[in-house]
N, C-alpha and C positions, 0 to 999 in steps of 0.2 A: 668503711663508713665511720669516720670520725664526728664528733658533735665542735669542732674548732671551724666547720664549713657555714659561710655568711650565708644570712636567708636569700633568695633567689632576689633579683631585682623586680620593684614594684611593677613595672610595666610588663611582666610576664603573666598572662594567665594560663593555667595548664588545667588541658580536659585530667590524668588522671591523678590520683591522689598516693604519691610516690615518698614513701620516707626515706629522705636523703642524708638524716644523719639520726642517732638513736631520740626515736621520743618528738621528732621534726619530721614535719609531712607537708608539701605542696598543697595547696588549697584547688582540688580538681572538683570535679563536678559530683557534687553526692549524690545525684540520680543514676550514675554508673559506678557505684561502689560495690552494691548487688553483683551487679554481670561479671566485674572485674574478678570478684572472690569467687565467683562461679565457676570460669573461665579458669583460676587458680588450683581450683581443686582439681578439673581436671586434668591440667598439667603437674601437677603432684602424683596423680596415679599412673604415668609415663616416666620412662626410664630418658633422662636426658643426658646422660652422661658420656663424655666424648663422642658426643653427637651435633650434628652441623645442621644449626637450625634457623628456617627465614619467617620473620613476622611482616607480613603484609597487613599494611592499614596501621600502623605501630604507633601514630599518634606522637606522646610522650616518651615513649619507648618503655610503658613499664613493665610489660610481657617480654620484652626482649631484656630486659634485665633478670628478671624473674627465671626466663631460660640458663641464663648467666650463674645465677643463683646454684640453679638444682643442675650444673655439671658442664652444662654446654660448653663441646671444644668452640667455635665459633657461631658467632649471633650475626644475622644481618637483620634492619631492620630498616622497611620502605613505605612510603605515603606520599599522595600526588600531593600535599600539603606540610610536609615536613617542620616543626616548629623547631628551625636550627638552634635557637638561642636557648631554649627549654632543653633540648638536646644536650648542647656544651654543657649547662647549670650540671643536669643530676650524669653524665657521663663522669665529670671533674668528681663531685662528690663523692659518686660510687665507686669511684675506679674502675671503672668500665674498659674491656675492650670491645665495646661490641663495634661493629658498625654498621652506619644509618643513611642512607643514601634517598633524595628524590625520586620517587620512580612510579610505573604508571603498572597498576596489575597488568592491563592490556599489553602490555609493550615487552613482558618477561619471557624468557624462553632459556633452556637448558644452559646455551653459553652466554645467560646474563650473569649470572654468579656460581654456577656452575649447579650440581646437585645436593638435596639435600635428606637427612631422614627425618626429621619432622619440621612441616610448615602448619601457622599460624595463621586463621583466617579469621580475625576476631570484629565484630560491627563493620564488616564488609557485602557482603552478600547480599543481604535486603536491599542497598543502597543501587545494586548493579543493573541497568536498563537490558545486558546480554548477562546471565546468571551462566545459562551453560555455557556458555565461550570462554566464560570465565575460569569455572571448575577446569575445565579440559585442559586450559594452559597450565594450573595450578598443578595438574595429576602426570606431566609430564617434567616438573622441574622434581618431584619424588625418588627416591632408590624402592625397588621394589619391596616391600612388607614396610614402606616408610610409613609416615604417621602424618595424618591430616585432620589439626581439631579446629572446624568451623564451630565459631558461635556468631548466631545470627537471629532476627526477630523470627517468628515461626506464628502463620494464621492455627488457633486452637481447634479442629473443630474431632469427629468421630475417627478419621482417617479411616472411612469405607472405602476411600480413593486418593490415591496420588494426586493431588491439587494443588498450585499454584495460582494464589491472588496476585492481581498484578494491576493495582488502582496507578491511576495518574492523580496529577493535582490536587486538589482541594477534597481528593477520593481517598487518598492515602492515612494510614490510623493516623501514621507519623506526620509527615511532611513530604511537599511536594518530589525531597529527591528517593524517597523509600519508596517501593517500586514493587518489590519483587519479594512476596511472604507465604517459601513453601508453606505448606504444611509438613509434619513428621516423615507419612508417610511418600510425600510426594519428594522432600530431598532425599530418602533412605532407598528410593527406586533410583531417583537420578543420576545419586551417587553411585550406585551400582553400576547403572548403565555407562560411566565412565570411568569404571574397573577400579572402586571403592569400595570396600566392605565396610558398614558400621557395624560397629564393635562395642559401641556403648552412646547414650541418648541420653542427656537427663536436661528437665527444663524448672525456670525458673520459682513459675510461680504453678506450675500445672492448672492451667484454668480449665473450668469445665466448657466441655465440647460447646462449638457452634450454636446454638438455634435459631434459626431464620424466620423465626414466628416473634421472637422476644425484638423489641425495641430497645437501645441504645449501640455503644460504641462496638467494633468488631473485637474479639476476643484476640488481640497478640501477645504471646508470650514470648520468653528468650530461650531456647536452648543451645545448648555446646553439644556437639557431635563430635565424637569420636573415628574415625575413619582408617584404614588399613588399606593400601597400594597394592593390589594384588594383582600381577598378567594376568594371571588364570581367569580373571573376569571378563578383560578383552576378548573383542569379536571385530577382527583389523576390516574385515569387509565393511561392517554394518557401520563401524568409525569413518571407515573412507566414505559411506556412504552419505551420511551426516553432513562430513564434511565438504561434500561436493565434489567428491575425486574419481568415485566409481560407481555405476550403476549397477543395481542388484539386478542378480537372474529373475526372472521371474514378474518384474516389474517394467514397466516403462522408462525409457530414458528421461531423463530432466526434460530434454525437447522436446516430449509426447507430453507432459502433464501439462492438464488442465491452464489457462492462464487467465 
């Protein structure tokens, strides 16, 4: 990172806020400066070192550089909106190898870039209309005991239960395309159920629990989760079963249930 690097061209604007050369920072968005440093620390408490790491949702790429940073043998990093010229800018500056490819979470699979030990799922999640379909493909590009740090918007409330908010339009805290706001303990079950162990949870702003009696806005906070790729959580029937592949003893076929 040299400070001889010209400032980016005016016509670029960039969501994150990336110092591309000493003392020189991208003009990103200050209301994810928070999540970004969050999201930081906890890949700071991860071993990335010749370690093959993919950033889904990468934006700007400043997580996939940050990977780059703290050891990473290779970085890929993917978004169905990929901002290539923002890209080029802080790749050049940085010296970067990483690389950034268009690509759709949906559309990944083992021999898309092949495997890795830790993936990045950072302001992706909330956004997804299928959340578990999403994990599921996510938990199969992994090497076992790899590493999966989602940070994503999280509803605040007791976690007496695994729940999932799931407002549409003009219902949403965010916006019409935010969708999908576990709760703690409803991704920390999910995750399990798709042979995830969390390993570590910490949220933003910790707000106090739900209450459904008080008037105003719903309470969403941001946490990063920590995750661990374990078989030993897998249940290959109950997966097939999910999946549509196998019926369970015990149960009715697909073409007995109810319609």
């Amino acid at each position: 990172m040299t400070n001889d690097m010209p400032e980016p061209p005016s016509h670029l604007t960039f969501y994150h806020t990336v110092e591309f050369a000493p003392g020189r920072r991208t003009a990103g968005w200050p209301v994810i400066v928070p999540i970004v440093e969050m999201i930081s620390d906890a890949m700071g408490r991860l071993d990335f070192r010749g370690r093959r790491v993919l950033d889904i949702g990468c934006r700007d790429g400043a997580l996939a550089f940050q990977a780059e940073r703290l050891g990473a043998a290779a970085v890929i990093g993917i978004d169905v909106d990929l901002p290539a010229e923002n890209i080029a800018f802080l790749s050049l500056a940085l010296r970067s190898k990483a690389r950034f490819e268009r690509h759709n979470l949906y559309g990944l699979k083992p021999e898309s870039f092949g495997l890795f030990d830790i993936v990045l799922l950072p302001g992706v999640l909330y956004h997804l209309r299928y959340p578990f379909w999403g994990l599921r493909l996510v938990r199969d590009l992994l090497v076992d005991g790899g590493t999966l740090l989602v940070e994503t918007a999280t509803f605040a409330d007791a976690n007496a239960l695994p729940l999932l908010l799931c407002p549409t339009g003009a219902d949403s805290p965010y916006e019409p395309t935010s969708c999908t706001f576990f709760n703690i303990k409803g991704f920390t079950e999910t995750a399990r159920s798709l042979g995830f162990a969390v390993v570590d949870q910490r949220s933003l702003m910790n707000l106090p629990p739900y209450d459904s009696a008080a008037s105003g806005p719903l309470p969403i906070d941001r946490t990063v989760f920590t995750c661990t790729r374990d078989h030993r959580l897998d249940d290959a029937k109950l997966m097939d079963y999910w999946d549509g592949q196998v019926d369970m003893p015990g149960l009715p076929p697909w073409t007995a249930l109810p319609r």
